[in-house]
C-alpha positions in Angstrom: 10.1 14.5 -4.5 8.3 15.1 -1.2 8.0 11.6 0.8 6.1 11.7 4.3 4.4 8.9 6.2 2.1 8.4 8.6 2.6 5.6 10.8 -1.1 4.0 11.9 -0.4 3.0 15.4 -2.4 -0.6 15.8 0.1 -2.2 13.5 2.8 0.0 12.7 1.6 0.6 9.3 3.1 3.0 7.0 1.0 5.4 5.2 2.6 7.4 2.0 2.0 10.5 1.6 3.6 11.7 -1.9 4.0 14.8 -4.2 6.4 16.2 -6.6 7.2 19.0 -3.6 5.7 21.2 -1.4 2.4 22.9 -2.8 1.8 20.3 -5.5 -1.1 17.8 -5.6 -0.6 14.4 -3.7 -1.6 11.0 -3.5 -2.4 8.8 -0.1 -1.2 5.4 0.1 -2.4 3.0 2.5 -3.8 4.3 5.5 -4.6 2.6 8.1 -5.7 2.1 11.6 -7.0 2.9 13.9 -8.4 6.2 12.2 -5.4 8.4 11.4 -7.3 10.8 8.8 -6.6 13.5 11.2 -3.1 12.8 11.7 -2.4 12.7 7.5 -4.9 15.8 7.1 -2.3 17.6 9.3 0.9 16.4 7.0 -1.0 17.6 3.8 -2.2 20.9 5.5 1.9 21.6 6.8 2.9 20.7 3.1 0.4 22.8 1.6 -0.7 19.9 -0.6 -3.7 19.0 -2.6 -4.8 14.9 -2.4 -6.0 13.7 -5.9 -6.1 9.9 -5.2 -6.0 7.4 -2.3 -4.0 4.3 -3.1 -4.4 1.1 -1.8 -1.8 -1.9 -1.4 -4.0 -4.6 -0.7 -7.1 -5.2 1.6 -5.6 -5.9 4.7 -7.7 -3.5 7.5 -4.6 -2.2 8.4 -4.2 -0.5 5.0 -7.5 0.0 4.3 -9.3 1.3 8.1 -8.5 5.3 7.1 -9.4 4.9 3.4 -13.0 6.4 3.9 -12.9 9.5 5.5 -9.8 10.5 3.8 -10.9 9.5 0.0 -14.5 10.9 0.9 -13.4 13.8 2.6 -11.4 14.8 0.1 -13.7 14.2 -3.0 -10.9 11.6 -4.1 -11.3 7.8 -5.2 -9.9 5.3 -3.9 -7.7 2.7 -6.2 -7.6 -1.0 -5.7 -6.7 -4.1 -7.3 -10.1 -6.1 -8.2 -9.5 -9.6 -5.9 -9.3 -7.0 -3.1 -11.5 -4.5 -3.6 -14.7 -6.9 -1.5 -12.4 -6.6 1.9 -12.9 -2.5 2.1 -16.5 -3.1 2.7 -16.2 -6.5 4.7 -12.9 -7.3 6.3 -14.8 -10.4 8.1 -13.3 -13.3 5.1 -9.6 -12.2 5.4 -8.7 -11.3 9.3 -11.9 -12.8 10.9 -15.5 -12.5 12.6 -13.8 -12.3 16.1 -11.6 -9.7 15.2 -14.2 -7.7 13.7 -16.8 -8.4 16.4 -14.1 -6.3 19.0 -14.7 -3.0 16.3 -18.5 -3.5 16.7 -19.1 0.1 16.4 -17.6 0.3 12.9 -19.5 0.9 10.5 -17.6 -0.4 7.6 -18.0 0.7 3.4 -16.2 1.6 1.0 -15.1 5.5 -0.5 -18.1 7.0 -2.5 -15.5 6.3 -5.6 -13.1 3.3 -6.2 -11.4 2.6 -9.7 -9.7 -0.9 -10.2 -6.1 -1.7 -11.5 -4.8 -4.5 -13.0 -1.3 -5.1 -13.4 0.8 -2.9 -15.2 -2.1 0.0 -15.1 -0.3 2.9 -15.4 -1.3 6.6 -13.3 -0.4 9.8 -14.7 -1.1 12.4 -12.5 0.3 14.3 -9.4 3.8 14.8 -12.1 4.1 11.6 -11.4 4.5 8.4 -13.7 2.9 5.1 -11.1 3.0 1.9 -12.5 1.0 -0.8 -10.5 2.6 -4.3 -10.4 0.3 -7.0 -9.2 2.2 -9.0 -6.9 -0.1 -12.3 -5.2 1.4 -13.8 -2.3 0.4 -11.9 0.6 -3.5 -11.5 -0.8 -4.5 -12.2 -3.9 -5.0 -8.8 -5.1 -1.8 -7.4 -3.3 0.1 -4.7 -5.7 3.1 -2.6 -5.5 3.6 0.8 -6.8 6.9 1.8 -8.6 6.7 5.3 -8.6 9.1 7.4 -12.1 11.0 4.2 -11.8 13.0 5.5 -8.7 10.5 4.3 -5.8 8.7 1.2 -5.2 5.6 1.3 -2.9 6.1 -1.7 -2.3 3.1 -2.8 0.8 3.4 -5.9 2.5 5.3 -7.7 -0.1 8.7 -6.9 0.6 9.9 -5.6 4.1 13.6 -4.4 4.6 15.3 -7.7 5.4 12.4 -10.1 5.3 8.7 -10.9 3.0 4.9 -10.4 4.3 3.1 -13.7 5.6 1.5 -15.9 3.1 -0.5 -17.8 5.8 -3.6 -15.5 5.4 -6.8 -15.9 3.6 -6.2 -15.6 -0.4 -2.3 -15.6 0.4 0.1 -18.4 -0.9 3.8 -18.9 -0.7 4.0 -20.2 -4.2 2.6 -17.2 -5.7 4.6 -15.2 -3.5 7.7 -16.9 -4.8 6.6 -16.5 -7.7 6.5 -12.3 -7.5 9.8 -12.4 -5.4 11.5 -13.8 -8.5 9.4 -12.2 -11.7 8.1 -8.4 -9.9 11.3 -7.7 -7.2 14.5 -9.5 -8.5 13.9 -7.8 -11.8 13.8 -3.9 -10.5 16.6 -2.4 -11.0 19.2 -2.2 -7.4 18.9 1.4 -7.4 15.1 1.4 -6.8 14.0 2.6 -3.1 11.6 0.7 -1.6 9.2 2.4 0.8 7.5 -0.9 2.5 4.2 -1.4 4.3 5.8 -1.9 7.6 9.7 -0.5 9.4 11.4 1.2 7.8 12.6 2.3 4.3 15.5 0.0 2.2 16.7 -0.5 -1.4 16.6 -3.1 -4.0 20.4 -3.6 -4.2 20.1 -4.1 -0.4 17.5 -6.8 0.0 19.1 -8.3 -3.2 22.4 -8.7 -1.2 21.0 -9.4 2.5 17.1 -10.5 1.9 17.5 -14.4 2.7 14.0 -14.7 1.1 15.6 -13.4 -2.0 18.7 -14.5 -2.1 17.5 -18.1 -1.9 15.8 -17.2 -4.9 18.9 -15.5 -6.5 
């Protein structure tokens, strides 16, 4: 499998780009800000790949700022989980007016196409099997990707070593308990988990070192 990301600079967030190898068609996952369409339009043009979909985490602006361009630029939809799909066009209910008011010249909308997933939706394409896991607690529409079983896209739910915030409009800890214990502990150890943010860890390991986890174990 070919794995490259993109790190969007403003908050060091990871965007996925994946494909069964060099050549092949693709999918985008998560990019962010500030705009770094160029940046992954240069990965996919070294890798001689072909972008089918854009995938999206959650709504967070950080995921979401590059999701545009790169989904309408490419003639690709963009996939989201319903309770989040509303923050692509208007960011302002979950980080803020003020923060928005500083990007005043942004125009902000969402891809020409966007399909929905609920949890357990399944995506069979790229030679790829993706499963989407809805997994509340950092937003209410936040989901994970677990990619032929063997990755787990797994955005701002799980980090190497620690958990995303739950202090954030439509976050809560309780559900993010919750899909600590029912949508992580239950993956298999020998899962790779390809996070939102840092850098890239394992099930086994965050199972064994995680303190959010283990107090759940």
């Amino acid at each position: 499998m070919l794995i490259r990301s993109v790190v969007a600079s403003l908050f060091d967030t990871n965007c996925w780009i994946i494909a069964t190898g060099k050549g092949a068609e693709c999918i985008i996952v998560d990019p962010g800000m500030p705009d770094i369409s160029a940046e992954v339009e240069m990965v996919i043009e070294e890798e001689g790949l072909k972008p089918v979909a854009t995938l999206l985490t959650h709504g967070h602006l950080d995921h979401t700022f590059s999701v545009k361009p790169l989904a309408d630029g490419y003639g690709i939809p963009a996939y989201i989980h319903p309770e989040d799909r509303r923050f692509i066009a208007d960011p302002t209910p979950i980080i803020g007016a003020d923060f928005v008011a500083r990007l005043s010249k942004v125009k902000f909308d969402e891809p020409l196409q966007v399909e929905l997933l609920k949890d357990g939706s399944v995506l069979d394409f790229v030679g790829l099997s993706i499963k989407a896991i809805h997994s509340p607690g950092h937003t209410k529409g936040s989901l994970m990707f677990l990619i032929n079983d063997e990755y787990l896209i797994s955005g701002d739910v799980l980090f190497a070593g620690s958990i995303g915030r739950t202090d954030l409009p439509t976050g809560s800890a309780q559900e993010m308990r919750n899909t600590l214990a029912k949508k992580v502990l239950t993956l298999n150890d020998d899962i790779h988990v390809l996070p939102g943010h840092y850098g890239e860890t394992t099930i086994k390991y965050e199972r064994k070192n995680n303190p959010y986890l283990k107090e759940l174990g």
